[in-house]
C-alpha positions, 0 to 999 in steps of 0.5 A, a space after each residue: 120463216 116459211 111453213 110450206 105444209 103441215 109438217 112444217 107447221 108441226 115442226 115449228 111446234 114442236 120446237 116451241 114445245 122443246 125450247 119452252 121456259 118453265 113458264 110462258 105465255 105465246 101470242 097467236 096472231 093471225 087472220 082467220 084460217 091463218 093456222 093459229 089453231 093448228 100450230 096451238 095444237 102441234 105445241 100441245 102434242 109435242 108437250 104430250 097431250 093426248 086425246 082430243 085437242 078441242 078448238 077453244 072457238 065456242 069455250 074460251 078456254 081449254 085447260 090441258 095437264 102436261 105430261 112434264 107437269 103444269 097445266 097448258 091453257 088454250 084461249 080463242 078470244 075472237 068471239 068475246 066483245 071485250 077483254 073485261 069478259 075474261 073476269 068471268 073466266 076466273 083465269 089466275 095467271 099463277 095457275 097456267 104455266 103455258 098460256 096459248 092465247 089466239 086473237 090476244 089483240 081481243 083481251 084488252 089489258 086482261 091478259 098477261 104480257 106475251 113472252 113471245 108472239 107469233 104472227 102468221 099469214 097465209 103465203 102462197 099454198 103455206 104460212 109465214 110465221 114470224 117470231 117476235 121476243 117480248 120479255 126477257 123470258 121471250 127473248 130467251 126462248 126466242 134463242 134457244 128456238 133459233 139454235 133448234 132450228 125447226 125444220 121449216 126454212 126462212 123466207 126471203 123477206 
């Protein structure tokens, strides 16, 4: 799909947000400013994340309750060197019920199974954001998101 503008971007969270399982885990991929952060960010307001949404860039990890109950935890793994480093961060994927991860290519075997991933790319003044089900669970969430139909409009491939 087309994100022409930030509304769009917004959208397109808000909908992950409203379509969610009890338990997820969605894959950012993307270049460097390709709107990663930006689209972890309107997932986390529309689940009713308040205050300051930090960028996980020098952390790792940001952990935020959700207003539905769970914990939310955000991961930007492009500075670590490999995946082993996340052993350090005592992550227990029991813990989170929704994991945002950036630059997951970067963890290795130390991350959980995406249920969704999404790819975005810098389109003209916009992104494109493409929406690939990995599970189950993915490919559930995944309907649910299309039947929402979030405001952004398809591309033309």
């Amino acid at each position: 799909m087309l994100l022409e503008d930030a509304d769009a971007t917004d959208a397109l969270g808000a909908a992950l947000a409203r379509t969610r399982p009890p338990r997820g885990v969605l894959h950012l991929h993307g270049d460097l400013g390709a709107g990663k952060s930006t689209l972890a960010r309107a997932l986390l307001r529309a689940l009713g994340v308040t205050g300051a949404i930090r960028s996980p860039t020098y952390t790792l990890v940001e952990r935020y309750p959700l207003a539905a109950g769970g914990e939310a935890w955000h991961l930007d793994l492009y500075r670590i060197g490999h995946g082993g480093e996340l052993e350090f961060l005592g992550l227990d994927s029991d813990e989170a019920t929704l994991w945002l991860v950036e630059w997951p290519e970067r963890g290795g075997g130390y991350l959980p199974v995406p249920d969704l991933r999404v790819d975005l790319d810098v389109a003209g003044l916009g992104r494109r954001a493409n929406v690939i089900a990995v599970t189950e669970d993915g490919h559930a969430w995944l309907e649910r998101l299309q039947a929402v139909k979030p405001t952004p409009v398809a591309a033309d491939s």
